[in-house]
Each structure stands twice: as structure tokens, then as C-alpha cells.
PAZA-24947 format. One record per residue (C-alpha): chain; x, z, y. Coordinates in nm, 2 decimals. Layout:
# residues N
chain;east;up;north
A;X;Z;Y
...
***
This chain:
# residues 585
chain;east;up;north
A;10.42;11.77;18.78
A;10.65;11.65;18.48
A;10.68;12.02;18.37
A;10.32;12.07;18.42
A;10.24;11.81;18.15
A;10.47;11.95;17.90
A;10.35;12.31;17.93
A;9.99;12.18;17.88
A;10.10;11.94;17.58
A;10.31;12.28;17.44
A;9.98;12.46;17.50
A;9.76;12.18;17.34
A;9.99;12.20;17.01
A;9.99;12.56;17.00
A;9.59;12.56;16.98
A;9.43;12.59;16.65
A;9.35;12.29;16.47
A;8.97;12.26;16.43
A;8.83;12.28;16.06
A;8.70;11.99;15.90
A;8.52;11.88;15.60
A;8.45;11.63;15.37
A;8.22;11.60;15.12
A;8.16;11.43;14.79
A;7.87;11.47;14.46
A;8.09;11.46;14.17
A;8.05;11.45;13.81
A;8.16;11.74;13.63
A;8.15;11.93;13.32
A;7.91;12.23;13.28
A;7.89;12.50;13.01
A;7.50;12.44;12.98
A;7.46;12.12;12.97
A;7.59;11.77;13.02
A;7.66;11.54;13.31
A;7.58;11.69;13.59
A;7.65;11.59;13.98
A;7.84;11.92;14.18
A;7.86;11.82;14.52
A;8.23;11.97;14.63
A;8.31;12.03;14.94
A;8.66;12.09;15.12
A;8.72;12.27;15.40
A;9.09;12.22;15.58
A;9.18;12.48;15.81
A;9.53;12.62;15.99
A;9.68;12.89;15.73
A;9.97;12.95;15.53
A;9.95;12.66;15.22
A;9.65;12.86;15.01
A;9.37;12.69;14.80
A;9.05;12.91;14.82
A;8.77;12.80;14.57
A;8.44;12.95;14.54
A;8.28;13.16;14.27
A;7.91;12.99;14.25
A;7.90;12.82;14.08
A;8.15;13.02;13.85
A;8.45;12.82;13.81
A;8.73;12.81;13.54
A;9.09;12.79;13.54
A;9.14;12.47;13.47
A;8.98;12.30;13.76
A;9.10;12.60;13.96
A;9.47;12.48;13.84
A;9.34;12.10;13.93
A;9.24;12.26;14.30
A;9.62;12.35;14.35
A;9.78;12.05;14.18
A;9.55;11.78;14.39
A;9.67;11.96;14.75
A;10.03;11.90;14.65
A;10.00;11.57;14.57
A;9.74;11.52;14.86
A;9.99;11.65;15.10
A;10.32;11.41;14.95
A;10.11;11.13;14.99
A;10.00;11.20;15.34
A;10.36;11.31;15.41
A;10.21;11.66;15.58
A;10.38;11.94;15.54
A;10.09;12.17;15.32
A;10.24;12.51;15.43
A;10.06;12.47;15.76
A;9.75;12.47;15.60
A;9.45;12.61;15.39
A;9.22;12.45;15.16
A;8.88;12.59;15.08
A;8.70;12.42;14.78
A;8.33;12.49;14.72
A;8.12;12.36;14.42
A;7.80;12.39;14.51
A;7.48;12.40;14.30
A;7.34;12.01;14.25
A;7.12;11.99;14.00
A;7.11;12.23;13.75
A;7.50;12.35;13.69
A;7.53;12.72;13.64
A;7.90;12.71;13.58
A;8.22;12.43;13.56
A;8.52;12.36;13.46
A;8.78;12.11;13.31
A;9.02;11.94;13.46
A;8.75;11.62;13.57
A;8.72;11.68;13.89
A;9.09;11.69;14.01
A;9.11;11.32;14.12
A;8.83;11.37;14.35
A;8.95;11.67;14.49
A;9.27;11.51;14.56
A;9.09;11.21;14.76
A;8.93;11.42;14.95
A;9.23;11.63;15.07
A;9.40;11.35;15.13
A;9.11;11.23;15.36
A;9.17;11.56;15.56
A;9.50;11.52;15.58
A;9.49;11.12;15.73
A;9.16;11.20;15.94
A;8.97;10.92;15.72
A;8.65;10.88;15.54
A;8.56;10.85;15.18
A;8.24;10.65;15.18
A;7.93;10.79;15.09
A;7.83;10.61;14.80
A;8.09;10.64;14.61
A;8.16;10.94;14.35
A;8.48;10.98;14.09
A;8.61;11.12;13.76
A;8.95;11.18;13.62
A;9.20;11.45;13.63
A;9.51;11.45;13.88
A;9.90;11.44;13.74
A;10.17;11.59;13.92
A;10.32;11.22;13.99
A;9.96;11.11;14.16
A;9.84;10.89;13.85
A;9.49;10.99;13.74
A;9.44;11.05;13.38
A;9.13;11.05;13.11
A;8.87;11.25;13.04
A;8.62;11.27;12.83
A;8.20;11.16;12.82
A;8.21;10.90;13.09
A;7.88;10.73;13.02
A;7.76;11.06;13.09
A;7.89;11.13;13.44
A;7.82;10.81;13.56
A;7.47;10.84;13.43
A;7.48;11.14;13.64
A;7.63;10.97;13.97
A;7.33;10.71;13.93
A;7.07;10.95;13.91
A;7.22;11.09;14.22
A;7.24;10.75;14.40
A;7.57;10.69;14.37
A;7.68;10.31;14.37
A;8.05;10.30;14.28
A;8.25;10.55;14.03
A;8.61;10.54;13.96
A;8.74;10.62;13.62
A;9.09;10.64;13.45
A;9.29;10.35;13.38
A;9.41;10.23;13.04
A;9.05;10.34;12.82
A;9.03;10.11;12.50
A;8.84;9.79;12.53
A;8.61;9.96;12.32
A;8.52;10.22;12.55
A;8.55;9.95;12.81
A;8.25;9.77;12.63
A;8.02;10.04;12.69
A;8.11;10.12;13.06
A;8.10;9.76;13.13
A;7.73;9.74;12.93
A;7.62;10.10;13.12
A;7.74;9.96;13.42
A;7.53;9.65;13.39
A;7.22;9.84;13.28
A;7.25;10.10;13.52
A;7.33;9.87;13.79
A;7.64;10.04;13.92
A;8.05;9.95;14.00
A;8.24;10.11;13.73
A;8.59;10.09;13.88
A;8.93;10.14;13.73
A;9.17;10.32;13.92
A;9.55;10.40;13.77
A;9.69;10.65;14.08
A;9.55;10.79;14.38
A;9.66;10.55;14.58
A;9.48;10.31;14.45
A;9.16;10.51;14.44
A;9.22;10.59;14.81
A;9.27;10.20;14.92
A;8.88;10.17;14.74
A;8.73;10.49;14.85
A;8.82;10.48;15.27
A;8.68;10.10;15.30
A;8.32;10.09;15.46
A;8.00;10.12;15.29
A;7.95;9.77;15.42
A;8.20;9.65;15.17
A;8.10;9.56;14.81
A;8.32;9.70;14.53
A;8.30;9.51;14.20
A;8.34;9.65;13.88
A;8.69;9.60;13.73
A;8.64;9.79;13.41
A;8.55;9.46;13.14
A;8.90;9.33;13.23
A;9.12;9.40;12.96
A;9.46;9.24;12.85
A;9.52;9.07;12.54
A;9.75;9.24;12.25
A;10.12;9.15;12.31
A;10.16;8.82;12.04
A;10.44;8.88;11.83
A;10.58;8.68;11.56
A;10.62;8.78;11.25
A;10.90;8.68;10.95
A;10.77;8.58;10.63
A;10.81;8.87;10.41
A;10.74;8.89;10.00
A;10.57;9.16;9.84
A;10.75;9.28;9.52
A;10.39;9.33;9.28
A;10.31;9.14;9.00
A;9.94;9.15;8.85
A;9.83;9.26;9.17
A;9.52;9.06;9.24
A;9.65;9.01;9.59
A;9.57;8.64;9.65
A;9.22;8.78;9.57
A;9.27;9.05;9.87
A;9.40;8.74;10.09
A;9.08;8.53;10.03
A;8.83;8.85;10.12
A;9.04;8.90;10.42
A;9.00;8.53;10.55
A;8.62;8.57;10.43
A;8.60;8.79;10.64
A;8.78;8.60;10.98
A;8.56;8.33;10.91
A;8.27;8.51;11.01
A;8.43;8.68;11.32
A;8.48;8.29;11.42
A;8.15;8.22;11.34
A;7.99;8.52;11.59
A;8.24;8.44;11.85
A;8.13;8.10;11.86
A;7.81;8.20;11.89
A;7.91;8.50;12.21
A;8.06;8.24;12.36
A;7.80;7.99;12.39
A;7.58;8.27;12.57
A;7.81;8.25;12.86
A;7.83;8.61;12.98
A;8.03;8.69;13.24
A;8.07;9.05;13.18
A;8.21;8.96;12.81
A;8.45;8.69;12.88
A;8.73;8.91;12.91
A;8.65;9.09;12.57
A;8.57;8.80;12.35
A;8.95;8.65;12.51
A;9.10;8.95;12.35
A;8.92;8.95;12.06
A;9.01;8.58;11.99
A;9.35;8.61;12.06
A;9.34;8.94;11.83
A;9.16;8.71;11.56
A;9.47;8.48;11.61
A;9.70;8.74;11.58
A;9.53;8.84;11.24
A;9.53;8.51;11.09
A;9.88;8.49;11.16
A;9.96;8.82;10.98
A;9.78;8.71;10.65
A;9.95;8.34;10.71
A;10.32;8.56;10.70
A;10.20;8.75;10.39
A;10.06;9.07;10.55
A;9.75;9.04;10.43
A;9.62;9.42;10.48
A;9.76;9.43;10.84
A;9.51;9.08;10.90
A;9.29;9.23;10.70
A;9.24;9.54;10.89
A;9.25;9.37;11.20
A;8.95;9.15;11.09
A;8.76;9.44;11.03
A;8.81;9.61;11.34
A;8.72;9.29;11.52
A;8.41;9.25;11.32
A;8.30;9.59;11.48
A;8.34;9.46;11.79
A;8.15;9.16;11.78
A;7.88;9.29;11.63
A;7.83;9.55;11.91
A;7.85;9.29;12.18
A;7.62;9.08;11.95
A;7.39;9.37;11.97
A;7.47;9.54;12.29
A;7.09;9.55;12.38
A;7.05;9.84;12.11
A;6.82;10.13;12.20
A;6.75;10.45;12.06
A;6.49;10.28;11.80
A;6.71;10.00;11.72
A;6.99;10.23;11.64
A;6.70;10.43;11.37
A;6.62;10.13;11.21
A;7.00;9.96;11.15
A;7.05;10.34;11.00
A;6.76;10.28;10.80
A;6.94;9.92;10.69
A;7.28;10.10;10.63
A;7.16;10.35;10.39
A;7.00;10.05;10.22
A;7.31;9.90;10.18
A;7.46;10.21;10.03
A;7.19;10.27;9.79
A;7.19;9.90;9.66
A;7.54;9.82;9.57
A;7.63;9.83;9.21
A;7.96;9.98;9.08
A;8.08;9.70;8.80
A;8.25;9.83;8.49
A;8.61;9.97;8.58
A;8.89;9.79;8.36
A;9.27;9.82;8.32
A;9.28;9.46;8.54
A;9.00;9.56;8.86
A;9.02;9.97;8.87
A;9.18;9.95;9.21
A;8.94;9.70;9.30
A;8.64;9.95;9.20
A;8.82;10.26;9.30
A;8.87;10.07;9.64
A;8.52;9.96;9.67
A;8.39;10.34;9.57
A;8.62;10.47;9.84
A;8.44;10.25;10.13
A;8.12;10.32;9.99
A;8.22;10.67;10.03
A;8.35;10.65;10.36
A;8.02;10.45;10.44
A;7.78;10.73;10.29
A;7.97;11.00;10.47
A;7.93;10.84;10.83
A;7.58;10.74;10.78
A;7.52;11.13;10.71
A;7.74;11.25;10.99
A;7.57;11.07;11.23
A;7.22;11.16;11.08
A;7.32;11.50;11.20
A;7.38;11.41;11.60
A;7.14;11.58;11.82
A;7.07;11.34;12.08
A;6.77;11.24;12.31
A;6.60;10.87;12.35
A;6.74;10.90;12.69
A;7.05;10.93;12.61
A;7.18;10.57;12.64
A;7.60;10.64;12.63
A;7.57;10.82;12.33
A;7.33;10.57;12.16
A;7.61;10.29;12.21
A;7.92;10.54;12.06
A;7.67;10.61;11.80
A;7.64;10.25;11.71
A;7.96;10.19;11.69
A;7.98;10.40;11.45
A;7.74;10.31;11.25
A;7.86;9.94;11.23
A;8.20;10.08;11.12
A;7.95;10.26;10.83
A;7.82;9.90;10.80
A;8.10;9.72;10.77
A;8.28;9.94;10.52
A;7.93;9.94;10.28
A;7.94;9.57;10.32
A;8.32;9.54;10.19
A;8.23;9.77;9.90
A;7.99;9.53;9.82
A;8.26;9.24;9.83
A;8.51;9.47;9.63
A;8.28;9.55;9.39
A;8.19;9.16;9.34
A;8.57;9.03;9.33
A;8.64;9.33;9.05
A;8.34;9.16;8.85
A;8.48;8.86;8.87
A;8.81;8.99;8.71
A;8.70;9.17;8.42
A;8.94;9.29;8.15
A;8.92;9.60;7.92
A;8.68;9.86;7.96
A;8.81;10.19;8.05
A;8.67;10.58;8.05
A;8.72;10.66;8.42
A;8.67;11.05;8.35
A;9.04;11.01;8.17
A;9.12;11.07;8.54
A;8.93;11.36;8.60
A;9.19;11.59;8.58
A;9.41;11.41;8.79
A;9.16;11.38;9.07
A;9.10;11.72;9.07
A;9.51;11.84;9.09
A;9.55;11.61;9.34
A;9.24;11.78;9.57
A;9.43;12.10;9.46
A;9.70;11.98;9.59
A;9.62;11.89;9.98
A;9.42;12.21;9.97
A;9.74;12.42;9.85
A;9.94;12.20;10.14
A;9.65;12.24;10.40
A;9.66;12.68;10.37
A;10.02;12.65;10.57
A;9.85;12.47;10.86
A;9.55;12.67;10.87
A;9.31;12.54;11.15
A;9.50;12.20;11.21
A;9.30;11.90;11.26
A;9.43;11.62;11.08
A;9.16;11.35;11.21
A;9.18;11.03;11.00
A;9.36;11.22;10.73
A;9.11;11.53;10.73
A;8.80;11.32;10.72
A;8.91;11.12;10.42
A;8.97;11.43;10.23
A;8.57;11.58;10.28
A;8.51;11.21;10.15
A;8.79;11.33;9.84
A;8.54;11.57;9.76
A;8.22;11.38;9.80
A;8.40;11.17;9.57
A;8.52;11.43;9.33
A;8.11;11.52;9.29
A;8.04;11.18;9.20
A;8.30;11.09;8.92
A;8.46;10.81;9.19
A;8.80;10.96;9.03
A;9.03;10.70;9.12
A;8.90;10.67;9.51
A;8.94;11.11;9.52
A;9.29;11.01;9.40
A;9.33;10.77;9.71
A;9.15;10.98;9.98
A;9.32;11.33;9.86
A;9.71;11.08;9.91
A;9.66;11.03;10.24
A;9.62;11.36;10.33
A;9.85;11.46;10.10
A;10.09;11.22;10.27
A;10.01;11.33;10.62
A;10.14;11.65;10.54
A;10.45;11.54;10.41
A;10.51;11.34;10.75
A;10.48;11.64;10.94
A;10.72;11.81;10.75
A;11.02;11.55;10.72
A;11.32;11.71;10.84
A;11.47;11.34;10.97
A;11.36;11.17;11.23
A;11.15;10.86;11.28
A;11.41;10.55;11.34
A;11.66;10.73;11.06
A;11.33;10.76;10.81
A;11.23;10.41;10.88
A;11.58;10.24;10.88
A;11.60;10.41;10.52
A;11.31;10.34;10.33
A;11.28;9.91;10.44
A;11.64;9.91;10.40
A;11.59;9.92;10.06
A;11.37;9.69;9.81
A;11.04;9.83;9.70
A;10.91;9.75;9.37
A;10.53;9.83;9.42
A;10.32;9.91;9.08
A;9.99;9.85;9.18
A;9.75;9.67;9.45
A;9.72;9.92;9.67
A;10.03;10.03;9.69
A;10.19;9.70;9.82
A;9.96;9.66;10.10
A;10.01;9.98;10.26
A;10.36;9.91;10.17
A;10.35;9.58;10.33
A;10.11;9.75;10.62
A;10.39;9.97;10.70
A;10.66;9.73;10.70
A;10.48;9.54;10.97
A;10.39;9.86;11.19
A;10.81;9.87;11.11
A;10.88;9.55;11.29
A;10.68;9.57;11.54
A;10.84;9.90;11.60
A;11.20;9.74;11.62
A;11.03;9.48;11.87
A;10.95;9.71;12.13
A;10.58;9.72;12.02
A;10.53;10.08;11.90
A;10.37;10.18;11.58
A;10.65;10.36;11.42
A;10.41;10.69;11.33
A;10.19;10.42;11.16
A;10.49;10.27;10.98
A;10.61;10.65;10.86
A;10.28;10.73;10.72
A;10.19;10.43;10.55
A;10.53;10.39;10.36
A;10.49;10.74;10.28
A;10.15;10.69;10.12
A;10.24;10.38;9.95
A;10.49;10.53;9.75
A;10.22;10.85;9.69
A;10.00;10.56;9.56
A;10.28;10.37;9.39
A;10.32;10.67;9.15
A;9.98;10.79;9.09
A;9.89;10.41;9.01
A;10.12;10.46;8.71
A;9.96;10.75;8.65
A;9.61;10.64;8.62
A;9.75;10.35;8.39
A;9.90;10.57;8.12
A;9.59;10.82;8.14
A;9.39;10.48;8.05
A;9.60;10.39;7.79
A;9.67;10.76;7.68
A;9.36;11.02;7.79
A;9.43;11.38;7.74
A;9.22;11.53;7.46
A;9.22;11.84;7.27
A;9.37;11.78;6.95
A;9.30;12.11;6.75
A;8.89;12.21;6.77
A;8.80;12.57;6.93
A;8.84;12.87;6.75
A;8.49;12.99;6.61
A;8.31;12.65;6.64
A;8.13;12.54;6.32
A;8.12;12.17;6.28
A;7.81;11.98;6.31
A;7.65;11.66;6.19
A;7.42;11.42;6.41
A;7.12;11.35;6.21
A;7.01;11.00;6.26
A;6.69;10.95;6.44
A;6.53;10.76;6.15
A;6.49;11.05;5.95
A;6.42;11.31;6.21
A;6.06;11.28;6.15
A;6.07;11.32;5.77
A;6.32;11.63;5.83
A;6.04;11.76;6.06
A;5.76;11.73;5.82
A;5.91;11.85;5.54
A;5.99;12.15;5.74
A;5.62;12.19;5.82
A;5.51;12.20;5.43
A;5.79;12.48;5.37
A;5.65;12.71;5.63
A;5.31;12.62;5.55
A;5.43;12.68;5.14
A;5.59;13.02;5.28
A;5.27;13.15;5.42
A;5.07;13.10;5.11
A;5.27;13.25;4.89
A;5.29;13.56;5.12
A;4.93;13.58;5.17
A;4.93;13.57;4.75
A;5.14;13.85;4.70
A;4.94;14.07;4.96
A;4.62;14.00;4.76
A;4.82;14.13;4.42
A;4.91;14.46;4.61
A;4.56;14.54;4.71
A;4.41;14.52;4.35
***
């Protein structure tokens, strides 16, 4: 009888293993369009360790690689040996897709092989985006309000998303979420996600995405900044002009008492802390820059309610902005002031026109909020110009010609565009953008903020090509004592130096400190520059060859010159018409 058992069990094992399926809609991105729900399906059969996907709709390599990645992982986690097995992925057509691919969809697939795998269920309301690592974490991609649109039009109730987004982007999934009444989930590794998806659909998942951590506090030593006639107690007052009013609007945020903000407006007041303290240890542009960045945020939580024509008209009241401020008269005491003031106006007019040219529909709410937050960056930098320009009134001084600069401005455009031809198709982001500003610049006689914009590219490129590496560059240049000729130049100096120590905390930020110090000194030196071009403009001192000098006539006699003329002619004719009488007699 024994034996009987163990040739049927030896039978039972040696019987295929029937298929089975599981299903879930998932976001994906399609050639022809946006967001779109693809419901995937995978198949598990007996076989020899193969991934099979389907060709409609037509699918690309990368979430064909993604197909092959997610079954390893899948099978480690399950602790199943995948050579035993086949895996048949189909995409099927869910509402409109033609074709897909990217790497989006490799989390899900990975969830659902590993539901296979254990014999368990991934609940039905519940949909996912992310792409799947060798090690099991799930990493980022891209348009997330978009997808999630997508798994709420198709019902879906819960959505899990990458880990470790920036509270920014964490704003608008938290906001989406709310309007959209859906769980926005974060979820770091597949294990995670799996301990979410297999629960019941009895079993409410809350979103998770508003909760954000603080910045790390550090503190800071007391540093000096070697610049005399610098006008930077004037810089420190605009940046704690401009803390005040973050306090003032978080007071207000916080008074509201919404639940789905407190974790933002935490970090943001411990970031406002953290900026006060920098100005309070005599980094005033690090606080400074800090401020403005929380400014941003505050004002789109302020104005989180923001629709399509909301975001027309505060375009309409950004361009306004831009076309009222008033440039003072540049002096040898406030040009930096004024050059930094045209700069942000610049930078302002420029993101005002590239989002002008976004091509976006009423319904489309995710892109509405990224929108706006880039338009109160445009904002905020018109409304700084406006305080630049008003602080460089205030100091005064001596006139000067800013076309003296002219020439500079434009060998220093030369310059980056000479330096760009050996990286031919590069994207330099931050860098790039403020050299198309350089140019706008350039066209509009802003000479010393062309000088400014065209550095920083200019110094990008010399970071890329510096032979030492990061610690060694560092440890050199704030080893030694900087002696900074002009406003600018110290804070980016100073900037730098505190990306430095926070570097040598732990912290990060040593690309930050390397590029800053680097442009600091590329300012430091054209500073001079633009001083002894002020003092001493470039002018041709011998007149062309073949030019006849000319005198001005003053206006007060232009008339009598005129009419005088008018009696000669009239004097000419006479006598002509004389002499022709005399001929014909």
C-alpha cells in the first residue's frame, strides 16, 4: 500500500503543472499618445526558463528587457527555481494604445510573476508604475500624474509609485490624489509593493505619498567673506525680506489645518530654519537661495486649487510684472546689482515664453500644476528683479555707459559657443538654459547679465574637463584664502564653500561646491574687467580712412538754413528761365 502511494505521488509530480494567469490594467507609455491603461497579462506555464511577449500591441526593447529582468527577480524572491518555467507576457489593447514601451511597466510585471510563483492574488483595484532593478528596488519614471489619471479613468483605486520623488513632485501627487480621489502609494522594493498589493480588496490602503522627511540640520561655522565695497549687507537684508514673507504664508497654511500638507509645510519650516541659520553664519546666498525655493513652494500650496484658467490669468500677471519693472541707471557702485536684477528679469521673460509655447489641454490637470510651478519660479525671479532694481537705486554712484561692455559680452558668448562645438549635442540643463537667456540678453544691451549667464556655462565646461578629481579640487581651492573683487563673486564663492562643508559632513553637494567655486572665480575676473572698461572704454582713436568730418547744425537755425535754401532755388530758376528768353530773340 506504502509503495502504492509513492508511485502515485511520483506520478502526481511528474504531471504537468496547469497554466495560470494573472492579470492587471497598467499605466504605460505609448508612442501616440499619453497615459494610457494596457491591461497585461501573464501566463506561467512548465517550460525551460523563457519570457514570451506578444507583438500587439507592438512592443519595444525596453520593456521587453524589463519582461526578463522582473522573472529573475520574481523567481529569487519566491525562492523557485525559473528554469522550470515559462512566462508569456501579453499587452493587450485598453484604450487606445497602438504601441508601448519604456521601462514603466517592469514593477508590475514583476508583482505579478511573483503572484504566480506563490499562488497569491494581486487585488483587483489596484494598478502600478515604476521600473524593476536587478536588486528588487523599483525605480522612477517619468509623467506620473498622467498614469494615475489614467488608472482612475479605468477605475482603479490604489497606484503604487517610486520611492524617493522630491517633495515637489510629492505636492502634486498628494493634490491629484486628493482631487482624483485615489491612494497614491509609495513603494521602495518589491517586497514592499507585494505586502500592499496581495491584501484583500476589503482592506483600505492610504496614501503615503505627502510624507516627506525634513532636510538633515547641519551646523554651520561662521565663515568671513573676503570683499570689500560689496553691498553685501544689502544682499543679507533682501534675503531676510524675503524669509519674512515665507513666515508670513506659512502662518497663514498652517492655520487652514490640512491634513494632506502638514507634512510639507514641517519640511518647509524646518528648511526656512535651516535658511535663516545660513544667512545668521554669513552665507547669505546659500539662505538666500533657499528662501527662494521655499517661496515657490508655498505659493503653490497657497494656490493648489489652480485650474487651467487660473494658470492663463497669473501668466497674464507675470508678463505684467516683466513689462513694468524699471531698469535704474547703472553706476560704478550698483552695476552688479542692475546686471543681477536684468539677469532675473531675463530668466523670468524666458520662462514666461517657454511655457507660452506648451501644448496642453484644459483637461489636463498634472500638467497644469508642473506648469505652475514654473511659472511661480518666473514670478518669483521678476519679483526679485524688481527688488534688485530698487536696492541698486538706492545706492547710486557714477553714471556709467553700459555699451563699454559690449565687446566683452559678446567674446564671452563667443567663448561658450567655441567651448560648446567639442560637445556637440550635450545637454547641459541649468547651464544651457542660462546661455539662450545670454543671448536674449546680448539682443537687449543687458551686457553685464550676458557676461554672467555666458560664465556659467562657460564654467560648466571647464568642470567637465578638470583632469583632478572632486575631493583633490575642492581640498585645493578652500585651502587657500580667496580675495573676491566684486558682489557676485563672493556669494557664489561663499555658496560653494558651504556646498564644501556640507560635502565633508557627509551631506553631499560636492558637484555644486566644484561648480560654483569655479564660477566665482570666472566672475571674480570679469568683474575687474567690467570695472576697468568703465573707467577705460575702448574707442577708436584715429577716424576712418575716407570719412569727411561733419558739423551738427544746431536746431535753432535749421529753419533759417531751410529757407534760405528755398530762395536760392527759387533765384536759380529765374535766372534760367531769363537766359532761355535771351536765346529765343
Amino acid at each position: 500500500m506504502r509503495k502504492l502511494v509513492i508511485v502515485l505521488v511520483l506520478l502526481l509530480l511528474a504531471l504537468p503543472i496547469p497554466a495560470r494567469t494573472a492579470t492587471m490594467p497598467v499605466p504605460a507609455v505609448v508612442t501616440l499618445g499619453g497615459g494610457e491603461l494596457v491591461k497585461l497579462d501573464i501566463e506561467m506555464k512548465q517550460g525551460s526558463g523563457q519570457v514570451y511577449i506578444s507583438t500587439e500591441p507592438l512592443v519595444g526593447i525596453q520593456t521587453q528587457s524589463s519582461a526578463r529582468i522582473a522573472f529573475n527577480v520574481a523567481g529569487g524572491l519566491a525562492g523557485v527555481n525559473t528554469s522550470k518555467y515559462d512566462m508569456l507576457v501579453n499587452l493587450h489593447d485598453y484604450g487606445g494604445a497602438k504601441s508601448v514601451d519604456g521601462p514603466s511597466g517592469g514593477a508590475a510585471m514583476t508583482l505579478l510573476m511573483l503572484s504566480l510563483l506563490e499562488n497569491k492574488t494581486v487585488r483587483g483595484d489596484l494598478t502600478m508604475t515604476g521600473t524593476i532593478e536587478k536588486d528588487g528596488s523599483i525605480g522612477e519614471v517619468g509623467e506620473v500624474g498622467k498614469k494615475t489619471q489614467a488608472a482612475v479613468l479605468g477605475g482603479m483605486k490604489v497606484i503604487l509609485i517610486p520611492k524617493n520623488y522630491d517633495m515637489f513632485d510629492k505636492m502634486v501627487f498628494s493634490i491629484l490624489g486628493q482631487r482624483w480621489n485615489i491612494s497614491i502609494i509609495e513603494a521602495s522594493n518589491i517586497t514592499d509593493a507585494a505586502e500592499l498589493a496581495f491584501t484583500p480588496e476589503s482592506v483600505t490602503l492610504q496614501s503615503n505619498v505627502m510624507e516627506t522627511k525634513p532636510t538633515i540640520k547641519t551646523s554651520m561655522p561662521r565663515t568671513n567673506i573676503n570683499c570689500t565695497s560689496c553691498y553685501l549687507q544689502e544682499f543679507k537684508q533682501l534675503a531676510t525680506k524675503i524669509m519674512d514673507g515665507n513666515a508670513a504664508i506659512l502662518e497663514k497654511l498652517t492655520k487652514q489645518n490640512r491634513s494632506e500638507f502638514s507634512y510639507f509645510l514641517d519640511a518647509i519650516e524646518s528648511d526656512l530654519e535651516q535658511a535663516a541659520d545660513a544667512v545668521e553664519s554669513n552665507y547669505p546666498y546659500s539662505g538666500a537661495n533657499s528662501a527662494f525655493l521655499i517661496r515657490i513652494n508655498l505659493n503653490f500650496l497657497n494656490e493648489s486649487n489652480i485650474t487651467y484658467k487660473g494658470l492663463k490669468s497669473r501668466m497674464l500677471d507675470v508678463g505684467n510684472c516683466i513689462k513694468t519693472a524699471e531698469k535704474p541707471q547703472m553706476t560704478k557702485e550698483n552695476f552688479e546689482w542692475v546686471g543681477g536684477g536684468e539677469e532675473r528679469l531675463a530668466w523670468s521673460r524666458k520662462k514666461l515664453g517657454d511655457i507660452e509655447k506648451q501644448n496642453y489641454s484644459s483637461d489636463d490637470e498634472e500638467t497644469t500644476l508642473f506648469l505652475f510651478k514654473e511659472l511661480l519660479t518666473a514670478d518669483s525671479w521678476c519679483q526679485v528683479s524688481h527688488e534688485m532694481f530698487s536696492v541698486a537705486e538706492k545706492i547710486g554712484g557714477t553714471p556709467v555707459n553700459e555699451t563699454n561692455l559690449k565687446e566683452l559680452a559678446s567674446s564671452r558668448i563667443e567663448e561658450a559657443d567655441e567651448k560648446l562645438k567639442s560637445f556637440a549635442g550635450a545637454d547641459f540643463g541649468d547651464a544651457g538654459w542660462r546661455f539662450e537667456a545670454a543671448r536674449g540678453e546680448l539682443g537687449n544691451d543687458s551686457f553685464v547679465a550676458a557676461v554672467f549667464d555666458s560664465d556659467y556655462l562657460i564654467s560648466a565646461i571647464k568642470m567637465l574637463n578638470e583632469s583632478a578629481d572632486e575631493d583633490s579640487f575642492l581640498d585645493e581651492q578652500f585651502n587657500k584664502s580667496w580675495q573676491w573683487n566684486g558682489m557676485w563673486a563672493a556669494l557664489y564663492g561663499n555658496h560653494a564653500e558651504y556646498f564644501y562643508i556640507r560635502n565633508k559632513k557627509g551631506l553631499g553637494g560636492a558637484p555644486s561646491a566644484m561648480l560654483l567655486i569655479i564660477y566665482a572665480d570666472n566672475l571674480n575676473n570679469d568683474t575687474v574687467q567690467m570695472r576697468e572698461l568703465f573707467e577705460n572704454p575702448v574707442v577708436e582713436t584715429t577716424p576712418p580712412a575716407n570719412v569727411t568730418a561733419t558739423t551738427e547744425i544746431p536746431a535753432d537755425y535749421q529753419t533759417e538754413l531751410a529757407l534760405l535754401l528755398a530762395i536760392c532755388v527759387i533765384m536759380a530758376i529765374f535766372l534760367n528761365v531769363v537766359q532761355f528768353f535771351k536765346a529765343e530773340k
